[in-house]
C-alpha positions in Angstrom: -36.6 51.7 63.6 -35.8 54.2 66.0 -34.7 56.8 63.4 -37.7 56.0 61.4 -40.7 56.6 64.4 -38.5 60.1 65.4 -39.4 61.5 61.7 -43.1 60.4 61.7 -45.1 63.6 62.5 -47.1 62.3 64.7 -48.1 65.6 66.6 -50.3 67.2 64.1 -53.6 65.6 63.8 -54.8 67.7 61.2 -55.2 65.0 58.2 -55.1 66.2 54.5 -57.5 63.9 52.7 -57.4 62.9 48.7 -60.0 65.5 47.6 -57.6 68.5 49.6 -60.2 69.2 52.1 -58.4 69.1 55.9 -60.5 66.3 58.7 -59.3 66.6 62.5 -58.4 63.1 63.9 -58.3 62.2 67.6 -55.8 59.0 66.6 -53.4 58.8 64.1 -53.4 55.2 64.0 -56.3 53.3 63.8 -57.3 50.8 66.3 -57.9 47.8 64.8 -54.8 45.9 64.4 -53.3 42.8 61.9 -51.7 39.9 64.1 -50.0 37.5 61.9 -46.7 35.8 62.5 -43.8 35.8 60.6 -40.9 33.2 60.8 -42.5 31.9 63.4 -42.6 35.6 65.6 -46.1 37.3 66.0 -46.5 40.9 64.4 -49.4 43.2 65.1 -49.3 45.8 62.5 -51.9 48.9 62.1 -54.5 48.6 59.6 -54.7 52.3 58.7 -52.6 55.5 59.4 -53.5 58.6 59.4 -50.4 60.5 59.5 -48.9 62.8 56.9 -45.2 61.5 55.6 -42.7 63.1 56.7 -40.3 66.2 55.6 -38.4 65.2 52.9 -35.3 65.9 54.0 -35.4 64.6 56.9 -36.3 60.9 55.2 -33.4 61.5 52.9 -31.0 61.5 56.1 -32.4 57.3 56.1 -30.3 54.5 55.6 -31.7 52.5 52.5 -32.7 50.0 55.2 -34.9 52.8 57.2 -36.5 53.8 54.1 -37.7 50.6 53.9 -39.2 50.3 56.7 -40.9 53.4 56.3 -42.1 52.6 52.6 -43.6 49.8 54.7 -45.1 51.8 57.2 -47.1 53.8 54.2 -48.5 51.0 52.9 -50.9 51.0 55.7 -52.1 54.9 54.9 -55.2 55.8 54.5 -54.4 57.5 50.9 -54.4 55.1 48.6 -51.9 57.4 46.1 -50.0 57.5 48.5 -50.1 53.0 49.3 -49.4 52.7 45.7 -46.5 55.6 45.6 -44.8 54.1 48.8 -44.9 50.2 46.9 -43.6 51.2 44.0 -40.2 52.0 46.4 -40.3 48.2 47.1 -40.6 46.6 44.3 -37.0 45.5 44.2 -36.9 44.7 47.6 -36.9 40.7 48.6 -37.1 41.2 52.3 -38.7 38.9 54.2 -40.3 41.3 56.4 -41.8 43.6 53.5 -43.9 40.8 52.7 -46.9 41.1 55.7 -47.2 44.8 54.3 -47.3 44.1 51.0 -49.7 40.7 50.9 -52.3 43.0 52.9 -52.6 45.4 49.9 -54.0 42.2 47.9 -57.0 42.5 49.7 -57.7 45.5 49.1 -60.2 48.0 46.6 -57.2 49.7 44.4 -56.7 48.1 41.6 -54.2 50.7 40.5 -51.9 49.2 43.7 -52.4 45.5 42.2 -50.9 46.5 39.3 -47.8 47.3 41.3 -47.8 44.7 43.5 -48.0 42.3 40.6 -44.5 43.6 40.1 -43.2 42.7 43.8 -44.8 39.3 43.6 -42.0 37.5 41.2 -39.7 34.7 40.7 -37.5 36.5 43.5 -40.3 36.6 46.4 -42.5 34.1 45.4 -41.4 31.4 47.7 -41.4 34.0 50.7 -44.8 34.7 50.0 -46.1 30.9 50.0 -44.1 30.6 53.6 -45.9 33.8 54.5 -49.3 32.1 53.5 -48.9 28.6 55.0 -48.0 30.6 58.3 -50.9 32.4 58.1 -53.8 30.3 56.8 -56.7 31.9 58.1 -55.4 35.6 57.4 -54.8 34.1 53.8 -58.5 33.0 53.9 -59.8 36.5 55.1 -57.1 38.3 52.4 -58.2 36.1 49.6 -61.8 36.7 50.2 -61.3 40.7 51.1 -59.9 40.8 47.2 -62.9 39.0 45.8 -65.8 40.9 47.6 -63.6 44.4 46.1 -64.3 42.4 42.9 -67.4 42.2 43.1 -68.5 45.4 44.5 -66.1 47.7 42.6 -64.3 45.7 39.4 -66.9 42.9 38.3 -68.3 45.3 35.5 -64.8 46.0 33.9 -64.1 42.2 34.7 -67.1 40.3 34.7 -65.5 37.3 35.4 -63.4 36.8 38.8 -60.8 35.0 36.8 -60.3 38.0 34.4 -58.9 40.3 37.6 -55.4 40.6 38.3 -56.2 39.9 42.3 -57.5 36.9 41.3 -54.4 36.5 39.1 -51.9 37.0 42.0 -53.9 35.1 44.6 -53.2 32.3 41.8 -49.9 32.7 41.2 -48.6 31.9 45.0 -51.3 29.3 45.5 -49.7 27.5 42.1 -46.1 28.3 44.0 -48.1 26.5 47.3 -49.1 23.3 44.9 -45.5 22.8 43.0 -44.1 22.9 47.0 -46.4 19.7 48.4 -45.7 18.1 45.1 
């Protein structure tokens, strides 16, 4: 993890935003924070960053592992190109640990990242993802909900109705996992 934070450029807080144009930001990382627990240890994770990525070369010096964990880290950037880019590095990861990253981008407003993580969320992680959601009921409340209000506000007109939107797809899929399990 080390390796990983020592490549972040943390220093310049000159952020370049999707439309080009340059913003000055007093923090890279934004305050508010996601607690959820994860095999039974507590995680507090950023809900945005603000950071550019880092030099290339210096992230191709990473051990697969490393990369992973900074994939992960990207998913919580502000850019939503960038979310999606950084999840499409996943997708054939089955880590445990990739999973409170990736079950956050559910719940939120890109549908082009949905499309991705419909790729993640397979025969292969499924089951991690139902532990993930029985550990963290009320979080899988607030997520579930997060995806529908997006719905409505931004996707109800191409999908006028909520079972027609892949979120609402996914969300179904591990809560079908989370019924065959208390069978």
């Amino acid at each position: 993890m080390e390796s990983v934070v020592k490549i972040l450029p943390l220093e310049k807080n000159d952020v370049k935003l999707c439309d080009g144009q340059v913003q000055k930001v007093d923090n890279l990382i934004h305050s508010t924070e996601l607690t959820i627990k994860l095999m039974g240890e507590e995680l507090t994770i950023p809900y945005r960053l603000y950071f550019d990525e880092p030099d290339i070369d210096n992230e191709n010096n990473l051990t697969d592992r490393q990369k992973t964990i900074l994939n992960c880290i990207f998913l919580r950037h502000h850019n939503g190109y960038l979310r999606e880019r950084r999840l499409k590095k996943l997708i054939n990861q089955d880590e445990k640990w990739i999973i409170p990253f990736t079950v956050q981008l559910l719940g939120e407003y890109v549908y082009e990242i949905l499309e991705v993580l419909e790729e993640h969320i397979n025969e292969k992680t499924i089951d991690d993802y139902h532990s993930f959601t029985e550990e963290n009921p009320k979080y899988w409340q607030q997520t579930e909900s997060r995806m529908i209000s997006y719905w409505n506000e931004y996707y109800r007109r191409k999908f006028p109705k909520l079972k027609e939107y892949l979120g609402t797809a996914l969300v179904k899929r591990i809560k079908k996992t989370n019924a065959q399990q208390q069978v």
